[in-house]
N, C-alpha and C positions, 0 to 999 in steps of 0.2 A: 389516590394513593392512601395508606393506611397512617393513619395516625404515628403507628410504631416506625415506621419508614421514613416518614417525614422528618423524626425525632431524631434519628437517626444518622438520614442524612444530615440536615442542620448541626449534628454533634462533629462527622466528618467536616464538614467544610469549615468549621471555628477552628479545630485544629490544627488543618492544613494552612491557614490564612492568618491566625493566630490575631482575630476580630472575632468581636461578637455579631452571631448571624442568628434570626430567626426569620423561619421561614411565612411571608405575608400572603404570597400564592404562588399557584405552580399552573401555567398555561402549557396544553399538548401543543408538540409541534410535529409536523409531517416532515421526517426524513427519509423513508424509504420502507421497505415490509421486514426489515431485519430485527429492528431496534423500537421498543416506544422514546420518545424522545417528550421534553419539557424545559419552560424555561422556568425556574427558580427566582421569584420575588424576594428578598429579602426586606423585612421592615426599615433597613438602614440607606434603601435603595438601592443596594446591590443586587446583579444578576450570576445566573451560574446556568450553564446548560448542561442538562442529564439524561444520560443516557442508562436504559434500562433493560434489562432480559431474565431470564431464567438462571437461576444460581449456576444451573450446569455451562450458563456461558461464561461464565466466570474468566477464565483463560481468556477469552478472545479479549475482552475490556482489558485487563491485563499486557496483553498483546498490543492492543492497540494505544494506549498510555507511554507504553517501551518506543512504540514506533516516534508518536509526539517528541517524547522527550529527545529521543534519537534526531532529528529532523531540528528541534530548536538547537541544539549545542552547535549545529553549524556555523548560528547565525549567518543563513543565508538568506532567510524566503520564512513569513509569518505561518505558526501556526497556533491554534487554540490549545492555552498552555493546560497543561493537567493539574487540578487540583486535589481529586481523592478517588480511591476506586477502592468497591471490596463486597462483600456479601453480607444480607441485611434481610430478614424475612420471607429467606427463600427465593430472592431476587440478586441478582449481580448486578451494582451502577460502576456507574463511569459520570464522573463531574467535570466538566471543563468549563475554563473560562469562556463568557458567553462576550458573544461576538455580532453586532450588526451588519449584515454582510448584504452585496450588492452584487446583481450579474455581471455589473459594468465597472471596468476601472483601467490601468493600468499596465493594457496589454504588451507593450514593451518592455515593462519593468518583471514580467511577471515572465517574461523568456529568457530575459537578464537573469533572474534570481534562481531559475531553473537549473539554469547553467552553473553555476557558482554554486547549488546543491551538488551539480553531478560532480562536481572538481574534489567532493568534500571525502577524503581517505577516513578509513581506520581509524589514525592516530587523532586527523582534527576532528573526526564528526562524534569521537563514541568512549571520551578520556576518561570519563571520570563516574561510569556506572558499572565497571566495571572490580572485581577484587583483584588485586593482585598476583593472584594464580593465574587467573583467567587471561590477562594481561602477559603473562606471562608464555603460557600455551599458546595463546591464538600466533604470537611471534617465534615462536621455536619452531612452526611450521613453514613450509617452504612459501614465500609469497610469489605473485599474488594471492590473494584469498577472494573467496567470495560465498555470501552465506551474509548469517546474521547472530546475534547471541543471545536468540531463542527461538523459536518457530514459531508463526502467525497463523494469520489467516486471509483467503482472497475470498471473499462475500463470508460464506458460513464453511467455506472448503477449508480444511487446513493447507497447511503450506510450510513444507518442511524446507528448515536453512542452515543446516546442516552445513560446515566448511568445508567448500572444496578449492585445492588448489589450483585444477583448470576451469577454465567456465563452461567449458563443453560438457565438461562430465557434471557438471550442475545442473546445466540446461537437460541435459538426457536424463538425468537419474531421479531431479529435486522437481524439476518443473512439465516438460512433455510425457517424460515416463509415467510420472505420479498419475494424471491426468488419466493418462491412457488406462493404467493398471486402475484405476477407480469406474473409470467409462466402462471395463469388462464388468465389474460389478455391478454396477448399474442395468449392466446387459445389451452394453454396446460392442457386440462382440462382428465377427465376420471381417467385412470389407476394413470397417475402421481399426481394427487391433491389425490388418492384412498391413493396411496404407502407415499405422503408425509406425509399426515395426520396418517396412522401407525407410520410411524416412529416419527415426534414430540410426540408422544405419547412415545415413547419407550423410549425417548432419558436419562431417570433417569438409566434405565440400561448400559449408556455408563459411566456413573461418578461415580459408585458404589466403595467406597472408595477413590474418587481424587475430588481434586478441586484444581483448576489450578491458580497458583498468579498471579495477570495482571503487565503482564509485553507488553511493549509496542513493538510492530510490526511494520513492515515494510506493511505486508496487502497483498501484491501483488508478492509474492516474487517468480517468476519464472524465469529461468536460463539468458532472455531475460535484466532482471531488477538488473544484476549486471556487474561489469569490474573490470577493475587493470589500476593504473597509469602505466608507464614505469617503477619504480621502485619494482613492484609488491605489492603496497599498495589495498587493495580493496576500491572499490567505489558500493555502492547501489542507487539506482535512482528512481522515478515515482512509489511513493509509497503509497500506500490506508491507511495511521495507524490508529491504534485505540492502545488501552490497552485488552487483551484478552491474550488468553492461546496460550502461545506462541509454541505448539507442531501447531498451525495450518503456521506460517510460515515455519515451518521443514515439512509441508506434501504438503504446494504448491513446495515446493524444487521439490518434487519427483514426481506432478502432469506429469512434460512434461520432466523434466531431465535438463542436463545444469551442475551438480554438479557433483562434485568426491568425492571416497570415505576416500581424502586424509581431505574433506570438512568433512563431517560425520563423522569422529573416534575423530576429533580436535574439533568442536564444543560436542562429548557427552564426550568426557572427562574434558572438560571445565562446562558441566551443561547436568549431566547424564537425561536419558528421563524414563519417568516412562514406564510399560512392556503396560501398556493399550494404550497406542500411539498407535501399530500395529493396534490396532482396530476402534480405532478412527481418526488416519489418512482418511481412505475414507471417513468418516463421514464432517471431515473438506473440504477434496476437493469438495467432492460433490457438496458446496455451490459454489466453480468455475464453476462446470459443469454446475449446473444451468443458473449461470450467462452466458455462452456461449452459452446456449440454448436461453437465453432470448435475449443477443445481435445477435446472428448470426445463429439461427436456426440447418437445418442439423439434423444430429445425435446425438445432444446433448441429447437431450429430451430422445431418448430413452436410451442411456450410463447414465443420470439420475436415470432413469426406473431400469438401473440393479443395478446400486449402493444400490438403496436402497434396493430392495429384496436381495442382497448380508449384506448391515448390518441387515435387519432384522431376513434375518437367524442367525447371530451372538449372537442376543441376545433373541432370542424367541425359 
């Protein structure tokens, strides 16, 4: 990293911390193809973990900071608290507190904590970042609500969270539709825009007696996007939230695996799952598969293709 960044950052994190910080070294760390990532030495022996991209991703560190902070006010379930985020040489960081984290730890407490996230409304999970106006709007509207109060991102996709009063018209408009109408761009046109548009038609017969309370998500919740302290505390991380039915982070759980099933009996005995989950489960992934097809091609598009002729047989 460049001298001017360094400086830079080092001036962020003094301020945010309100300690004196000079940077001693900065080691790369492997998190994934999105992000460069590093850990931050300070001479005081403090660490910071940073995260790096191109100015123009600006928003998303942005976005995902919102999420953090959104996600700690629960106190439910640990996450790496934020410390400074902004633009600096052409470059966008994100700082978080740095954390030694472990595959192994605490799988019952971490289906416990999950649960006790999903429980977390509105009012407990999201009080105090919000202005007054805003506070004021999102309540003059009919509730439930579901949405978020601002738009994200799922990998490098956006991810519109826009408030809607039903969850259907969320799931159809904010998350399968979006999907779809991008997947045409993409030039995934034919069968799967044929099979999409069946299914948003169908989708009344997936909620046939449920409506799901918006409880607020993690968004992204795949076996990759969790750890344990050393003391087997859980930690979640690099998270898409919104407010939505929270059977869709129990069905990215099980999209690619990661989870036990010491996870799974400890979270539904903490906040049992309704019996239409099994079915609605692929209905929720689906909108990852999509999004994989739209970021990274391959065989997504057609795994897409079977998803859906698999729930539309369920319900026609």
């Amino acid at each position: 990293m460049e001298s001017k960044l360094l400086a830079h950052l080092a001036s962020a994190i003094r301020e945010a911390t309100h300690h004196p910080f000079v940077i001693r070294n900065q080691s790369p760390v492997v998190v994934g193809s999105i992000n460069e990532a590093y850990r931050l030495d300070g001479d005081d022996g403090s660490r910071f973990f940073l995260k790096l991209n191109d100015a123009r991703h600006h928003t998303m560190f942005v976005a995902e900071a919102k999420g953090l902070e959104a996600i700690a006010a629960t106190n439910t379930i640990h996450v790496p608290r934020t410390i400074a985020y902004g633009i600096a040489g052409g470059q966008s960081f994100l700082v978080l507190e740095h954390l030694d984290l472990n595959p192994h730890g605490d799988e019952q407490l971490l289906g416990e904590q999950l649960a006790a996230l999903h429980r977390s409304t509105f009012d407990r999970a999201y009080p105090d970042s919000l202005s007054s106006e805003e506070v004021n709007s999102r309540h003059s509207r009919t509730l439930p609500q579901f949405g978020f109060t601002i738009d994200n991102f799922i990998g490098t996709t956006p991810q519109p969270n826009g408030w809607k009063g039903r969850w259907i018209d969320f799931w159809r408009e904010q998350r399968l539709g979006f999907q779809l109408r991008l997947s045409e761009q993409n030039g995934y046109s034919g069968n799967l825009q044929t099979l999409g548009e069946r299914l948003l038609s169908a989708l009344p017969a997936f909620f046939s007696g449920y409506e799901p309370t918006p409880s607020l998500l993690h968004g992204d919740l795949w076996g990759g996007n969790h750890a344990f302290l050393a003391d087997g505390t859980p930690v979640i991380f690099d998270p898409a939230v919104y407010y939505g039915d929270r059977e869709c982070d129990l069905a990215m759980t099980e999209l690619f695996g990661g989870y036990s099933e010491v996870f799974y009996a400890a979270y539904r005995a903490a906040y049992p799952l309704d019996a239409g989950y099994l079915v609605r489960r692929e209905l929720y992934n689906l909108y990852h598969i999509l999004n994989h097809a739209n970021l990274f091609g391959g065989g997504y598009a057609r795994q897409a293709e079977q998803m859906m002729h698999k729930l539309l047989t369920a319900v026609i």
